[in-house]
One Martini backbone bead per residue (centre of mass of N, CA, C, O) as a GRO file, in nm:
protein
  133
    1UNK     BB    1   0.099   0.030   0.019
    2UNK     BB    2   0.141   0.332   0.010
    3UNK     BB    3   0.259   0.629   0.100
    4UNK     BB    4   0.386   0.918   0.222
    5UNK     BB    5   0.602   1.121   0.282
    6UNK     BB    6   0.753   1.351   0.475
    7UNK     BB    7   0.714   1.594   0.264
    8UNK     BB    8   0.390   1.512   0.181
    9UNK     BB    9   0.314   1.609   0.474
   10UNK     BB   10   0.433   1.875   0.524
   11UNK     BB   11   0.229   1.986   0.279
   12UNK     BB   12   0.003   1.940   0.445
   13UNK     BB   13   0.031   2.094   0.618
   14UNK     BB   14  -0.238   2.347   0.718
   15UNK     BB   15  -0.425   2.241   0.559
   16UNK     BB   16  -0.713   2.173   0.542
   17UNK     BB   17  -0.870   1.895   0.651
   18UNK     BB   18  -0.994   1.787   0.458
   19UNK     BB   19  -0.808   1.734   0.241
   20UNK     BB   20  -0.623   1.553   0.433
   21UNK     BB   21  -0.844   1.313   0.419
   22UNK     BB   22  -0.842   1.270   0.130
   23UNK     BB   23  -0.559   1.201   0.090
   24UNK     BB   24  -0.499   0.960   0.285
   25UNK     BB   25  -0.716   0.793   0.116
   26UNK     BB   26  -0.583   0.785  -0.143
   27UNK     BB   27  -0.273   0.690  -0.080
   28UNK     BB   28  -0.393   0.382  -0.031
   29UNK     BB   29  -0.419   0.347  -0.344
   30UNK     BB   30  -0.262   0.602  -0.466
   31UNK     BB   31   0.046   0.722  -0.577
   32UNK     BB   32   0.132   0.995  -0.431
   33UNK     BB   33   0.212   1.351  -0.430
   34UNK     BB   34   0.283   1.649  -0.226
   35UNK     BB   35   0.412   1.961  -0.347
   36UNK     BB   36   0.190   2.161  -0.281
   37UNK     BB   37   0.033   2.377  -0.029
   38UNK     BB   38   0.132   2.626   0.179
   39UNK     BB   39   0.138   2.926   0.129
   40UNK     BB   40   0.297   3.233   0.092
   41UNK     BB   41   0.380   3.486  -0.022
   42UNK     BB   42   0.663   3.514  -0.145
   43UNK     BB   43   0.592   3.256  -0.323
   44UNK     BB   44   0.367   3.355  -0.471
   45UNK     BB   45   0.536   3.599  -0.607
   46UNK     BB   46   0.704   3.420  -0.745
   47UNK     BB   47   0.532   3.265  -0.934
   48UNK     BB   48   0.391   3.522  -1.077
   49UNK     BB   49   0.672   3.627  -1.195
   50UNK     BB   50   0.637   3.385  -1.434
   51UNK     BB   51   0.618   3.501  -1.714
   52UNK     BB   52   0.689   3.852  -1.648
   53UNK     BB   53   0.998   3.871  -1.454
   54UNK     BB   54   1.059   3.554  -1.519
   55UNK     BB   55   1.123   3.266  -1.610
   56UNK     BB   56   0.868   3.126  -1.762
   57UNK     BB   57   0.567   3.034  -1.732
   58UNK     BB   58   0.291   3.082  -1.676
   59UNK     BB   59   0.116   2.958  -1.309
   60UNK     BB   60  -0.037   3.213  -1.243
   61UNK     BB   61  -0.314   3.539  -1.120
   62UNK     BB   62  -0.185   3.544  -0.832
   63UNK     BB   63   0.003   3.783  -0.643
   64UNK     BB   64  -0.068   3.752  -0.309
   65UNK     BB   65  -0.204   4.033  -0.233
   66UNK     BB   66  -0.454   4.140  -0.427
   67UNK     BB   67  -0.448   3.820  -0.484
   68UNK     BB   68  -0.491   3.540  -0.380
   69UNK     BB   69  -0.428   3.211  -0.280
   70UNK     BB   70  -0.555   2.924  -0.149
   71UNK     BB   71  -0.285   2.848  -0.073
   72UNK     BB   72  -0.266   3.085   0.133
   73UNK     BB   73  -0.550   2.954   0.284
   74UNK     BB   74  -0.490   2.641   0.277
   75UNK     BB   75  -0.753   2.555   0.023
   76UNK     BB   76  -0.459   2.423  -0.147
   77UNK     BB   77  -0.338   2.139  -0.347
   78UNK     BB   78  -0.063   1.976  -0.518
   79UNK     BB   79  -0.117   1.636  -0.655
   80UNK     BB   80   0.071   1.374  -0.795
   81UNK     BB   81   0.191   1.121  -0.951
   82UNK     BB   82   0.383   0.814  -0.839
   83UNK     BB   83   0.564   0.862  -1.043
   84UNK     BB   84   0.685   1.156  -1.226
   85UNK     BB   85   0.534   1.239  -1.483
   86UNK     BB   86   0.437   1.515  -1.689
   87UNK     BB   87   0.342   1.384  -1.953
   88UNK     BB   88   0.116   1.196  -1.799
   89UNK     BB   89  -0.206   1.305  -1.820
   90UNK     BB   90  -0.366   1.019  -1.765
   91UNK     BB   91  -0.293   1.018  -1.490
   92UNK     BB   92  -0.379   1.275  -1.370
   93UNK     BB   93  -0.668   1.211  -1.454
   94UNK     BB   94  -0.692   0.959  -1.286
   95UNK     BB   95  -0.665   1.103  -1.003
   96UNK     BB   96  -0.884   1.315  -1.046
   97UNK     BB   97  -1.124   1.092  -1.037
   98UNK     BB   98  -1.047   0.949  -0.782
   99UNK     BB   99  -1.070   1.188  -0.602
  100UNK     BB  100  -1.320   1.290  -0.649
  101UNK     BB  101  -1.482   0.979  -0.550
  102UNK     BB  102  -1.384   1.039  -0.284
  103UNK     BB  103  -1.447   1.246  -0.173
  104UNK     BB  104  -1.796   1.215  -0.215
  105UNK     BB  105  -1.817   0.979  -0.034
  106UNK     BB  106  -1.707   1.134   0.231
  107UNK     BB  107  -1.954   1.334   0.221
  108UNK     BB  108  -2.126   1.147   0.256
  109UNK     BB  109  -2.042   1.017   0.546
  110UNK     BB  110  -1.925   1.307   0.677
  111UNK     BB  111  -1.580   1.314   0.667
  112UNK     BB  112  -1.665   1.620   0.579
  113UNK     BB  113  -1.797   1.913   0.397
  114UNK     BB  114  -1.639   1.954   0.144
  115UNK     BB  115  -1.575   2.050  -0.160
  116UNK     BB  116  -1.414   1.905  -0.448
  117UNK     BB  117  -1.208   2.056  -0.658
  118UNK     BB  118  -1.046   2.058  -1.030
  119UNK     BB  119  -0.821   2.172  -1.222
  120UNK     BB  120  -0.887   1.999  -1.480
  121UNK     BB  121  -1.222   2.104  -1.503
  122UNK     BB  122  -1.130   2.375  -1.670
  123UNK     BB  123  -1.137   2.576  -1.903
  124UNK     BB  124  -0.878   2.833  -1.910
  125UNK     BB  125  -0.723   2.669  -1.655
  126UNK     BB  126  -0.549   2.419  -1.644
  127UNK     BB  127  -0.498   2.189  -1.317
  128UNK     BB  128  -0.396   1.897  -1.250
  129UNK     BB  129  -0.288   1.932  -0.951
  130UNK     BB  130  -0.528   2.051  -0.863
  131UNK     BB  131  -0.671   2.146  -0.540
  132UNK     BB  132  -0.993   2.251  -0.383
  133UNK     BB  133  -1.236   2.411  -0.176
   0.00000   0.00000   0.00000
């Protein structure tokens, strides 16, 4: 059976209940890696920068000040499948449909409260890797 890394616990610390809640049930399932949970404003300000004032591809809309991002407020975490492999979109998928499953399950039995929505769903910005409350 998976289970998280040292690691991928700490950035689980601090964000919602929920969220660790569906993630701790997910990887006993499906092995994933939690990349990104709570952010500083700081970490927020220097990704807003990326494909802006710093090399690379634009990745948030969010600038951490003026415009918080959920990472920020705690009620988003980042987790791909394991082992990374950035390429394979299909199995991104796979783990997002299975999230999705996982959180309905869990809302419906009590053991949450809130809805997980999930970056893969959007129309504008796809973000395979996020979810949020």
């Amino acid at each position: 059976m998976p289970k998280f890394s040292k690691r991928s616990l700490a950035n689980l610390e601090g964000v919602h209940q929920d969220l660790q809640t569906v993630f701790l049930e997910v990887v006993k399932h499906f092995d994933c890696t939690v990349i990104c949970g709570l952010r500083t404003e700081e970490e927020q300000k220097r990704l807003y920068a990326k494909g802006r004032t710093s090399l690379g591809e634009i990745v948030t809309y969010k600038d951490g000040v003026n415009s918080k991002s959920n990472h920020q407020l705690g009620l988003a975490v980042d987790v791909v499948p394991y082992p990374i492999n950035w390429g394979d979109a299909e199995r991104f998928r796979r783990l997002g449909w299975f999230v999705k499953g996982v959180a309905v399950t869990l809302k419906r039995y009590g053991q949450i409260e809130n809805d997980i929505n999930w970056g893969g769903d959007w129309k504008q910005f796809v973000d395979l890797p996020h979810y949020q409350i």
